[in-house]
OpenMM code with the backbone's topology and positions (N, CA, C; nanometers):
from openmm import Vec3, app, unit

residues = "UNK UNK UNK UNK UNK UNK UNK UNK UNK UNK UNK UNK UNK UNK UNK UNK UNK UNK UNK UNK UNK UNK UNK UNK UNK UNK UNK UNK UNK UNK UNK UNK UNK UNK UNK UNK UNK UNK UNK UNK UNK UNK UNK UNK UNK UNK UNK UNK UNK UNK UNK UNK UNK UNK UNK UNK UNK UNK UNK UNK UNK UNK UNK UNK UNK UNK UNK UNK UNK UNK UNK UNK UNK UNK UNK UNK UNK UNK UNK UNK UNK UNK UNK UNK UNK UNK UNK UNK UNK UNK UNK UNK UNK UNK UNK UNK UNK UNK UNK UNK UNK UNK UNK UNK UNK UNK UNK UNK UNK UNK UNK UNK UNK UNK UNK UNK UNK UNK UNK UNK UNK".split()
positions = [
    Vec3(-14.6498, 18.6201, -12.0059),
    Vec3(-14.6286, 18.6404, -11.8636),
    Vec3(-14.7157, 18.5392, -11.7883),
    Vec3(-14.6576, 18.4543, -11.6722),
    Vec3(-14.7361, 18.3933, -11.6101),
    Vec3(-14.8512, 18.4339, -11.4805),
    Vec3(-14.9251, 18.3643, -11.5214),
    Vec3(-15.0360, 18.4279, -11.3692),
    Vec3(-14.9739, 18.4669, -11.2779),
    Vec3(-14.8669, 18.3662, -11.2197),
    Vec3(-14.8414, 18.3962, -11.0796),
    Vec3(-14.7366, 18.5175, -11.0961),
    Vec3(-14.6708, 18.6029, -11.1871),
    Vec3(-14.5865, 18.7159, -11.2115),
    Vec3(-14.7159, 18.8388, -11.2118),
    Vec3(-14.8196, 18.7846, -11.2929),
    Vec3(-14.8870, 18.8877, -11.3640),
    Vec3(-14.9693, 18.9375, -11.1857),
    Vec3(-15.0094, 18.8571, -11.1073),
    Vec3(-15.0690, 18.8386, -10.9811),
    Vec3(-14.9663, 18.9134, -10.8848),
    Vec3(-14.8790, 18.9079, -10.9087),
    Vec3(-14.7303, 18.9667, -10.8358),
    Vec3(-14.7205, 19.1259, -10.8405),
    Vec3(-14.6988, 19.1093, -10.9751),
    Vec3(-14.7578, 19.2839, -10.9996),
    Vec3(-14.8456, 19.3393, -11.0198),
    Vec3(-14.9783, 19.3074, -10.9680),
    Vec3(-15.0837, 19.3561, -10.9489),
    Vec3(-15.1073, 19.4136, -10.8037),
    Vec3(-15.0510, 19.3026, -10.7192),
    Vec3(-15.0121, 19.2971, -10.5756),
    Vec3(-14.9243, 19.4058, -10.5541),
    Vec3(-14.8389, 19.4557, -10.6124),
    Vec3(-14.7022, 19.5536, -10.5648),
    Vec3(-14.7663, 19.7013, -10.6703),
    Vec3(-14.8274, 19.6651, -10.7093),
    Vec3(-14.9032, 19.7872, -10.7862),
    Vec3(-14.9929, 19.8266, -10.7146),
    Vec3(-15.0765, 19.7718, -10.6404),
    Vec3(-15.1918, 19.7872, -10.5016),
    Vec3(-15.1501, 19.8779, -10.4040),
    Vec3(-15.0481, 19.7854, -10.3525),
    Vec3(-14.9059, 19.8637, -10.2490),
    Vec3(-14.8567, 19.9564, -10.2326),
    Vec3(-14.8507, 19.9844, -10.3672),
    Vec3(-14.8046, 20.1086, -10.4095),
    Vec3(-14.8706, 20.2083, -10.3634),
    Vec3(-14.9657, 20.2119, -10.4533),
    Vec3(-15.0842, 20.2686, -10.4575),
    Vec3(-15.1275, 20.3360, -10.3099),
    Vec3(-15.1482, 20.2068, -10.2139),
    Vec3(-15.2142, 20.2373, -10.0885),
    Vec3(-15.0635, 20.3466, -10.0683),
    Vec3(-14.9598, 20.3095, -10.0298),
    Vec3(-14.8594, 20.4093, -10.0201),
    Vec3(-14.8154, 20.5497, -10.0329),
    Vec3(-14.8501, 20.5692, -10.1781),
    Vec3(-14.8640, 20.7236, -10.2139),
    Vec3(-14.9925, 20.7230, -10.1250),
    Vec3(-15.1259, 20.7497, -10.1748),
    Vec3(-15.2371, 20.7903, -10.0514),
    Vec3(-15.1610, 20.7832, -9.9502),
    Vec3(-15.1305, 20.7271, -9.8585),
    Vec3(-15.1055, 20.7692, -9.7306),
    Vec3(-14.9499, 20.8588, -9.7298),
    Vec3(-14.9057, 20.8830, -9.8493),
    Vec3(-14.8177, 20.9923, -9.8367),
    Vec3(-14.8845, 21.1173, -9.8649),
    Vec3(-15.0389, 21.1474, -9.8895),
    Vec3(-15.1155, 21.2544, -9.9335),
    Vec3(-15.1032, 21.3012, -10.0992),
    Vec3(-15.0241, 21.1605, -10.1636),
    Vec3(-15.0617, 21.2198, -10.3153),
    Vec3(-15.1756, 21.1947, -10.3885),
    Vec3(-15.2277, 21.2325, -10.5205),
    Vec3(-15.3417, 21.2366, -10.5442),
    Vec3(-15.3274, 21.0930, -10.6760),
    Vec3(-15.4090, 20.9919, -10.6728),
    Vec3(-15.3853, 20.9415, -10.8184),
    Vec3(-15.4380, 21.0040, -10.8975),
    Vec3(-15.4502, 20.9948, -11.0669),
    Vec3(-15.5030, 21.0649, -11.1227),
    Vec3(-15.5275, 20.9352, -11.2507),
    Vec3(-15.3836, 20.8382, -11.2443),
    Vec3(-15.4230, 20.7226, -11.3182),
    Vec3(-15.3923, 20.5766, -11.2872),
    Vec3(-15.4212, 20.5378, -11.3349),
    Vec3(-15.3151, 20.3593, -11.3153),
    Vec3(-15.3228, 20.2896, -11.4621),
    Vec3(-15.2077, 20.2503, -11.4679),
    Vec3(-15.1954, 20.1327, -11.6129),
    Vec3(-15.2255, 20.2532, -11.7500),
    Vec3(-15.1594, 20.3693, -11.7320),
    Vec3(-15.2014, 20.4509, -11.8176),
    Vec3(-15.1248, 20.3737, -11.9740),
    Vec3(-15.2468, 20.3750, -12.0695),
    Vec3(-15.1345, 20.2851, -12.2135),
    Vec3(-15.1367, 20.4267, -12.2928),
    Vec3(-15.0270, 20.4351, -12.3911),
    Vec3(-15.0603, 20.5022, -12.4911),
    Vec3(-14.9814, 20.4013, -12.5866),
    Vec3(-14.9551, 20.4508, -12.7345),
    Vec3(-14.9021, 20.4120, -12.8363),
    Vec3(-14.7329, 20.3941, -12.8017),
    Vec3(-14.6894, 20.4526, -12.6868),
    Vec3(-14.5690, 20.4616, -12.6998),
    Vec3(-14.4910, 20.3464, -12.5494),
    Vec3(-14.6548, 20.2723, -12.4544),
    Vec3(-14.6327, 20.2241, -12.3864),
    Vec3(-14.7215, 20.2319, -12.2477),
    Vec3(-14.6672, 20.1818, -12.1268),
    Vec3(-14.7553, 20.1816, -12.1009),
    Vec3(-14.6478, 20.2696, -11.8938),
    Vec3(-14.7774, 20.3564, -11.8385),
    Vec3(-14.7029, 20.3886, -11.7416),
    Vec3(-14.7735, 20.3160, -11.5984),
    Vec3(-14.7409, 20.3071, -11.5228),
    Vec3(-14.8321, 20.2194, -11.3676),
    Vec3(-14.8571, 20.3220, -11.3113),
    Vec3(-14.8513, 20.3963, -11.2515),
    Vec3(-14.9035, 20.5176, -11.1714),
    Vec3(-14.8903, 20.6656, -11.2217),
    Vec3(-14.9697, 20.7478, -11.2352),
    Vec3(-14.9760, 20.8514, -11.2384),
    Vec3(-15.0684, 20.9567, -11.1326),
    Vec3(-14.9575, 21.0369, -11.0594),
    Vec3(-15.0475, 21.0439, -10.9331),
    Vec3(-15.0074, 21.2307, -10.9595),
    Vec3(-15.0646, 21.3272, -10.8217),
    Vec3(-15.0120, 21.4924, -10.8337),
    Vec3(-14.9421, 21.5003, -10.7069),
    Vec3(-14.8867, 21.5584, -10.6528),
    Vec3(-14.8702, 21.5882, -10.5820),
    Vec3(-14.8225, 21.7642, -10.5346),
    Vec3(-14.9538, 21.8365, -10.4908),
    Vec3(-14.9190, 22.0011, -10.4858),
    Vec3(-14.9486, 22.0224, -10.7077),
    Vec3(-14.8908, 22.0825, -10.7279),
    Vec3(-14.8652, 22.0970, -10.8789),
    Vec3(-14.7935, 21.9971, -10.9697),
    Vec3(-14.7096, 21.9385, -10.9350),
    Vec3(-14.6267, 21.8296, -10.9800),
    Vec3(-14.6953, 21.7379, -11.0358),
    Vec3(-14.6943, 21.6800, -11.1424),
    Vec3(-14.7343, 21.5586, -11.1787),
    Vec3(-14.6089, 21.4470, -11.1773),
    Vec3(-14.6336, 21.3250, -11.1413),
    Vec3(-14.5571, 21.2462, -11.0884),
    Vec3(-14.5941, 21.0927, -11.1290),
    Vec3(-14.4591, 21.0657, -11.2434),
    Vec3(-14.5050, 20.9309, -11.3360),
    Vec3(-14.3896, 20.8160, -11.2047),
    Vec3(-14.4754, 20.7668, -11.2195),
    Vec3(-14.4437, 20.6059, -11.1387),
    Vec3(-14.4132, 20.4703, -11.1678),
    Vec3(-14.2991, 20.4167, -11.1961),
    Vec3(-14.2557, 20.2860, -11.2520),
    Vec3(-14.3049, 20.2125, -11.1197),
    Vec3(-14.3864, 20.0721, -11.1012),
    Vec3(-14.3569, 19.9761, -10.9722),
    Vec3(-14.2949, 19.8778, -11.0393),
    Vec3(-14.2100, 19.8309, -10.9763),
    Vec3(-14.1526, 19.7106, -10.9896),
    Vec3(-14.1457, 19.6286, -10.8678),
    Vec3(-14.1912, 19.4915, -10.8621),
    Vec3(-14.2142, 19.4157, -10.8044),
    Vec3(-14.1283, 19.2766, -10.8376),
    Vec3(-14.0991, 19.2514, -10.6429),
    Vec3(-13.9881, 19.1392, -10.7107),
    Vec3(-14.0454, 19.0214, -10.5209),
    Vec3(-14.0105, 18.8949, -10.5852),
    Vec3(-13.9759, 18.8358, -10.4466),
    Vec3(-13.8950, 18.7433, -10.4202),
    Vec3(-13.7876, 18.7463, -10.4902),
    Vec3(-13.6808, 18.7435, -10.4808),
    Vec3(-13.5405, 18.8094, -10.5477),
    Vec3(-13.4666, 18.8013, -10.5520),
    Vec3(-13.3877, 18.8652, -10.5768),
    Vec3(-13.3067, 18.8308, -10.7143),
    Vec3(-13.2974, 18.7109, -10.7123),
    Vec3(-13.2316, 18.6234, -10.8149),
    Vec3(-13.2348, 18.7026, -10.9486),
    Vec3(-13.3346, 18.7584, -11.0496),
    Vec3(-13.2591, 18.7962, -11.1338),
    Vec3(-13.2642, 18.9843, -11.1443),
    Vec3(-13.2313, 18.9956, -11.0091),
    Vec3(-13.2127, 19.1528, -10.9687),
    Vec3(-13.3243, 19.2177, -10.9218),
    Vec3(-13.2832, 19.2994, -10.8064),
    Vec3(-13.4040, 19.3605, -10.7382),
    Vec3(-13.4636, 19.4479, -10.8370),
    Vec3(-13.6045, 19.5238, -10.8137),
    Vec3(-13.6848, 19.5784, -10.8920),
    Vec3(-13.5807, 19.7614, -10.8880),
    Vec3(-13.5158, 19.8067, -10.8417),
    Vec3(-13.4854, 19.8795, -10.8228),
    Vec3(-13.3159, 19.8789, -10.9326),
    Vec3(-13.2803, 19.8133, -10.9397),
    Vec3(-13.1644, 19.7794, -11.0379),
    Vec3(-13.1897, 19.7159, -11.1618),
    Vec3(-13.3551, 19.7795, -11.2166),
    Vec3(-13.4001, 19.6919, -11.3371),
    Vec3(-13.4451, 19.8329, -11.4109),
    Vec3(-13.4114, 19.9670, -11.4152),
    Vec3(-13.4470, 20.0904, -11.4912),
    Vec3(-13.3319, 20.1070, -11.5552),
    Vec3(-13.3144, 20.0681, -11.6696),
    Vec3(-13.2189, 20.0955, -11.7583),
    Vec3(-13.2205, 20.2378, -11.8078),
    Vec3(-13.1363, 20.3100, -11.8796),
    Vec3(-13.1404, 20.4476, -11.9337),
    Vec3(-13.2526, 20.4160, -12.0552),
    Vec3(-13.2758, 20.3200, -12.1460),
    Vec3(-13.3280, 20.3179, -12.2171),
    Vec3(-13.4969, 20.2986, -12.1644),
    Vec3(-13.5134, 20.2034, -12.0390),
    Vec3(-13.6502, 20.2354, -11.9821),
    Vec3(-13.6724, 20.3688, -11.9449),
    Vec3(-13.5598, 20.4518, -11.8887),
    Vec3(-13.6005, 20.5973, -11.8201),
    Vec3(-13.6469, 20.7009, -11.9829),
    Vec3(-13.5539, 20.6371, -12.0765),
    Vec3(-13.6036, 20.7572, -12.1414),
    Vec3(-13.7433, 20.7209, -12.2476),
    Vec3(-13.8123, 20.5818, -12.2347),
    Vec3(-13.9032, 20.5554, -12.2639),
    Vec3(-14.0443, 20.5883, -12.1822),
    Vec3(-13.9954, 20.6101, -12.0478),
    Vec3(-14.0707, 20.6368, -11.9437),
    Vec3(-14.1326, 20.8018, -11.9518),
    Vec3(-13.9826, 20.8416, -11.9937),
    Vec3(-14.0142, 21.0036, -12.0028),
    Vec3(-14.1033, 21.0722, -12.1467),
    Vec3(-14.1047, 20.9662, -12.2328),
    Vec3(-14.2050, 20.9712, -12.3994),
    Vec3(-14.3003, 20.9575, -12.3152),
    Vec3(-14.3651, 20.8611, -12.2525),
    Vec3(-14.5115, 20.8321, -12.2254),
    Vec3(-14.5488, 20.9868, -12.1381),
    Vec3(-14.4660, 20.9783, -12.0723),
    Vec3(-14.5059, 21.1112, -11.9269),
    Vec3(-14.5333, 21.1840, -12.0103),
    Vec3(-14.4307, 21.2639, -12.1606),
    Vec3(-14.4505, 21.3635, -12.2410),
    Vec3(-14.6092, 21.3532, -12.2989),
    Vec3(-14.6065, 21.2340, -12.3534),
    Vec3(-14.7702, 21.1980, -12.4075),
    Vec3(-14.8586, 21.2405, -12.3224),
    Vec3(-14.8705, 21.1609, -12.1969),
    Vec3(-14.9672, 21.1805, -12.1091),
    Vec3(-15.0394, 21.3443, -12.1317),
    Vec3(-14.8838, 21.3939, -12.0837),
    Vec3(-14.9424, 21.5826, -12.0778),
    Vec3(-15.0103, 21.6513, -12.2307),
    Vec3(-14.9182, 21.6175, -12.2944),
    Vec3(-14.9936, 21.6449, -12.4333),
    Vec3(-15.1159, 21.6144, -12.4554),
    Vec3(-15.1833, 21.4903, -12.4075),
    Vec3(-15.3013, 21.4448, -12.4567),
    Vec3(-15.3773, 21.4472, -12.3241),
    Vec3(-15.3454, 21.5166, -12.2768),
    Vec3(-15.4558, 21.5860, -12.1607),
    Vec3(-15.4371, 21.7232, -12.1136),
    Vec3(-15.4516, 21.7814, -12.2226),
    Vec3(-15.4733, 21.9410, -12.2801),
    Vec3(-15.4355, 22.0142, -12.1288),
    Vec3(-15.3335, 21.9855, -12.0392),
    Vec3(-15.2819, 22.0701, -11.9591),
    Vec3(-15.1979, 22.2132, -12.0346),
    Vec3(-15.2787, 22.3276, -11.9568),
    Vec3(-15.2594, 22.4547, -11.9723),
    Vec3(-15.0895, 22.4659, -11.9819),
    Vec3(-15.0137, 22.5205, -12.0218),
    Vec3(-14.8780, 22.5097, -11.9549),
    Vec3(-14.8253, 22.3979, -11.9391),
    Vec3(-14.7324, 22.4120, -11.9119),
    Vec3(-14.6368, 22.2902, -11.8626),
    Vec3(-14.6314, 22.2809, -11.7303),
    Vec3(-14.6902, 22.1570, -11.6596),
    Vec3(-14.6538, 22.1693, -11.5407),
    Vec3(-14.5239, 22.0857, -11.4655),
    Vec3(-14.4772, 22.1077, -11.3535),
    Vec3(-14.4047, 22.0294, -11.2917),
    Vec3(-14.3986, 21.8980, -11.2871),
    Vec3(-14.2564, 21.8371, -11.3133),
    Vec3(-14.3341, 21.6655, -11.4026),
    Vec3(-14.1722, 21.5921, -11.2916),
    Vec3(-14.2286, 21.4792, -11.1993),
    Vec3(-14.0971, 21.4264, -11.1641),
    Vec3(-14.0771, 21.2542, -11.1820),
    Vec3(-14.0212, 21.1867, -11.2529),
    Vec3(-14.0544, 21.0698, -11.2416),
    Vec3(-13.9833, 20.9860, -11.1486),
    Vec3(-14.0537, 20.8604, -11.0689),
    Vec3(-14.0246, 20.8161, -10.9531),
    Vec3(-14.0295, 20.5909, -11.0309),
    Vec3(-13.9748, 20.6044, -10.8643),
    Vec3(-13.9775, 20.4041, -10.9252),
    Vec3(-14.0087, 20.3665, -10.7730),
    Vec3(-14.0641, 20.2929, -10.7706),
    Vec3(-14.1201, 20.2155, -10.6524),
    Vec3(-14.1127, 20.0527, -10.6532),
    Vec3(-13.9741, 20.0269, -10.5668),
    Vec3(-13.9357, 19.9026, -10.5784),
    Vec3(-13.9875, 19.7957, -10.4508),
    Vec3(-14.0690, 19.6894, -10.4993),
    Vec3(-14.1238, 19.6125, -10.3502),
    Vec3(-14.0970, 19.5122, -10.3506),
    Vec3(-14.0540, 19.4741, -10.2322),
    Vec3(-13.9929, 19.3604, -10.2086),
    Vec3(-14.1494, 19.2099, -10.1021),
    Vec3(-14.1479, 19.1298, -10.2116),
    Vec3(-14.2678, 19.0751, -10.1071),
    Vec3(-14.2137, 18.9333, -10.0566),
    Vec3(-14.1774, 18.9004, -9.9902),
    Vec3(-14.0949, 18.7934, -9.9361),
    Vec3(-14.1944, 18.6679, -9.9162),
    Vec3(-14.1457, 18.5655, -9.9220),
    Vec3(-14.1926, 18.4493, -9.9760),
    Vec3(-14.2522, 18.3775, -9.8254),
    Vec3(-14.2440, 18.4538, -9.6706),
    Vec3(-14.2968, 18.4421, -9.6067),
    Vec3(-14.4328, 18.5379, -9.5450),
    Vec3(-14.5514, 18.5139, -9.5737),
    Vec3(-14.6362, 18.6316, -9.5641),
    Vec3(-14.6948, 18.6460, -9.4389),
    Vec3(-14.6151, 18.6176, -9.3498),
    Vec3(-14.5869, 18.6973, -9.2176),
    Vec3(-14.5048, 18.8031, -9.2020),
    Vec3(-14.4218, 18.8252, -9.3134),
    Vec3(-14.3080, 18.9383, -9.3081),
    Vec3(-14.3974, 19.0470, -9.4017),
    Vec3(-14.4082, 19.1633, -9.3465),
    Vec3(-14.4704, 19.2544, -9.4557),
    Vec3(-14.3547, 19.2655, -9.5804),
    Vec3(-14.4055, 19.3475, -9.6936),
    Vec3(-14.3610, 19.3572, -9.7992),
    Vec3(-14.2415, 19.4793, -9.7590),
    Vec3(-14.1302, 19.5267, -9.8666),
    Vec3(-14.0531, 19.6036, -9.8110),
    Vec3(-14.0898, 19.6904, -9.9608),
    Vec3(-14.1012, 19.8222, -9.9027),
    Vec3(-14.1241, 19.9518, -9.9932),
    Vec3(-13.9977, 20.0006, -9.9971),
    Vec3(-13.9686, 20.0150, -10.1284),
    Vec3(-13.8590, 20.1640, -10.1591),
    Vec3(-13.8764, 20.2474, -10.2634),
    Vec3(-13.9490, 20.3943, -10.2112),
    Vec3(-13.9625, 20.4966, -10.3133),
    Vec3(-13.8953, 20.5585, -10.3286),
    Vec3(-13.8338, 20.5640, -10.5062),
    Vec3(-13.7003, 20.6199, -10.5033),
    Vec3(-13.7476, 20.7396, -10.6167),
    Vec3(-13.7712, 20.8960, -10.5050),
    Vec3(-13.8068, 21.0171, -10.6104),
    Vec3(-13.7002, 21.0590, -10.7414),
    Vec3(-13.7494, 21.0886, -10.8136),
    Vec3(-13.6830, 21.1537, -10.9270),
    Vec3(-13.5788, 21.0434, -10.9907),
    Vec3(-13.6041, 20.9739, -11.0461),
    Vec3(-13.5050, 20.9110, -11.0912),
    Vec3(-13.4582, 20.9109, -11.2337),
] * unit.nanometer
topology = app.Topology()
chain = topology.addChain("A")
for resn in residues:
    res = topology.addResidue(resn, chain)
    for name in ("N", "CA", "C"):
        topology.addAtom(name, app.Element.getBySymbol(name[0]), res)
């Protein structure tokens, strides 16, 4: 991966970030890895735990970040979330929703970035 990608999504992972907070959710992780991969946000919200894909794009050319979750990423997404809970001895099962957060940062940085949080996906 090149700097300037790896710098890209660090940037739209930030974004993010500041985003949920000011939607009142709680983080709890970032860049969570396990053996089975790796997740970008893990935040609560109320009881819910809530796994977070960002995808970051600034341009469009080989598809927005939001038309890049294949069934095979969602159900890889949903192993890690499973891990997560398992290996952090939560009582019960709690409420689990997974989300994608697609940002758009445009190649003029006078234009803010464009957020789209897309719940439950």
């Amino acid at each position: 991966m090149s700097e300037q990608r790896r710098n890209l999504g660090m940037l739209g992972e930030q974004l993010a970030v500041n985003h949920i907070k000011q939607a009142g959710l709680t983080i709890l992780d970032r860049n969570y890895r396990c053996p089975l991969g790796e997740m970008d946000i893990i935040a609560r919200e109320g009881e819910t735990i809530i796994f977070i894909e960002v995808r970051t794009r600034s341009t469009g050319k080989r598809g927005w970040g939001e038309e890049s979750i294949t069934p095979q990423k969602r159900a890889r997404l949903n192993r890690i979330g499973i891990h997560f809970i398992k290996f952090h001895n939560y009582k019960g099962w709690p409420p689990l929703r997974f989300d994608l957060i697609a940002i758009r940062i445009p190649d003029q940085l006078d234009n803010p970035a464009e957020i789209l949080w897309i719940r439950g996906i």
